[in-house]
TITI-531934 format. One record per residue (C-alpha): y, z, x; residue in one letter. Coordinates in steps of 0.5 Angstrom, whole numbers, plus 500, padded with zeros to 3 digits. Layout:
N
(r (Y, Z, X), a),
...
***
This chain:
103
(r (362, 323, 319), x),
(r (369, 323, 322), x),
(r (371, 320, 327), x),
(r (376, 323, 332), x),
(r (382, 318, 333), x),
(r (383, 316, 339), x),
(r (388, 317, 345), x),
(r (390, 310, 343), x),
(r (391, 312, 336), x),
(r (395, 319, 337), x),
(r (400, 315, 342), x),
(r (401, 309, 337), x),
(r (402, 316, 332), x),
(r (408, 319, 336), x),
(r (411, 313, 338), x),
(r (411, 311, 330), x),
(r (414, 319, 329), x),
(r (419, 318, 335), x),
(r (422, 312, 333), x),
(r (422, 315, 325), x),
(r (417, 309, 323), x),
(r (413, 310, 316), x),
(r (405, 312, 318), x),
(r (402, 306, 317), x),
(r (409, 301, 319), x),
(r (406, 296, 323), x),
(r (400, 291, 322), x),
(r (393, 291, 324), x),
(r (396, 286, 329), x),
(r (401, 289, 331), x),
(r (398, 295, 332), x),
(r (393, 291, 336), x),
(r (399, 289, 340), x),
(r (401, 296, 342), x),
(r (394, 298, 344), x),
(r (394, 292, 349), x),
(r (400, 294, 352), x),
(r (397, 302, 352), x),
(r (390, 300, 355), x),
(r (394, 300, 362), x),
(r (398, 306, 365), x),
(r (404, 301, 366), x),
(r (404, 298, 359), x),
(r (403, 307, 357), x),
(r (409, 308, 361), x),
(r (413, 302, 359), x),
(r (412, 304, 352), x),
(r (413, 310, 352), x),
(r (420, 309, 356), x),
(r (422, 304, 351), x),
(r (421, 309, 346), x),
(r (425, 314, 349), x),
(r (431, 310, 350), x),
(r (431, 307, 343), x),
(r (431, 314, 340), x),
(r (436, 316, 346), x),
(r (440, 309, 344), x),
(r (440, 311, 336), x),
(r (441, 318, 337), x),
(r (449, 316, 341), x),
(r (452, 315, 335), x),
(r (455, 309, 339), x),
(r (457, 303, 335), x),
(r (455, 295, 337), x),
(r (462, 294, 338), x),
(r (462, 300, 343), x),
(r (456, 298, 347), x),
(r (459, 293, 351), x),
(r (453, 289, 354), x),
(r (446, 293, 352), x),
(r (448, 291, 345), x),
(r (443, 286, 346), x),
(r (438, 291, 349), x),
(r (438, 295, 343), x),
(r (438, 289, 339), x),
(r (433, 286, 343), x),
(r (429, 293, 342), x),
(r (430, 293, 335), x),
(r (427, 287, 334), x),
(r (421, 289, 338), x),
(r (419, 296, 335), x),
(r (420, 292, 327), x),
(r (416, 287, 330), x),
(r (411, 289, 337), x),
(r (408, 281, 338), x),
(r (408, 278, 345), x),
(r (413, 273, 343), x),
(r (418, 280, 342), x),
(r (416, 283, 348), x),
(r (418, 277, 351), x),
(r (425, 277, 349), x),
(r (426, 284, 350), x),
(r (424, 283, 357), x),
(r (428, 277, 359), x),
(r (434, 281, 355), x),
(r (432, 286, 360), x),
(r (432, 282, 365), x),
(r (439, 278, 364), x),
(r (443, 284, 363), x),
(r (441, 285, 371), x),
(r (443, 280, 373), x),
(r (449, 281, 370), x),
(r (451, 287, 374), x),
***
């Protein structure tokens, strides 16, 4: 028997695509990440639009010397997508964070 892939599963699969990540890039634990975070309809969105700006991002064709402060942003959200852990996720958002105080 086959079993259907989840809703779960197909958002991990289109993020994957989005972000142009190989089928099966990520770990067993960090696709346990990813489904914490898309068990919620927050964590849905937030990854969603993380996704769609990181696409949006790479898509500019700016380079990290024209980007002024969201270089730190795009580094910080690189470092997320090759790496969904609390501890990346974190540092995204604290990323985030500083660059709103900032203006």
């Amino acid at each position: 028997m086959q079993s259907n892939p989840t809703t779960r599963d197909r958002l991990i699969d289109w993020l994957s695509e989005l972000l142009g990540r190989p089928g099966g890039s990520w770990n067993d634990s960090q696709r346990a990440f990813l489904d914490s975070l898309l068990a919620g309809d927050e964590g849905t969105k937030t990854l969603a639009e993380l996704a769609v700006a990181t696409t949006r991002i790479r898509a500019s064709g700016l380079q990290s010397d024209q980007m002024g402060p969201l270089r730190d942003v795009h580094e910080a959200m690189e470092e997320f997508w090759n790496n969904p852990s609390a501890e990346t996720y974190e540092e995204l958002h604290a990323t985030g964070k500083i660059l709103n105080s900032d203006s």
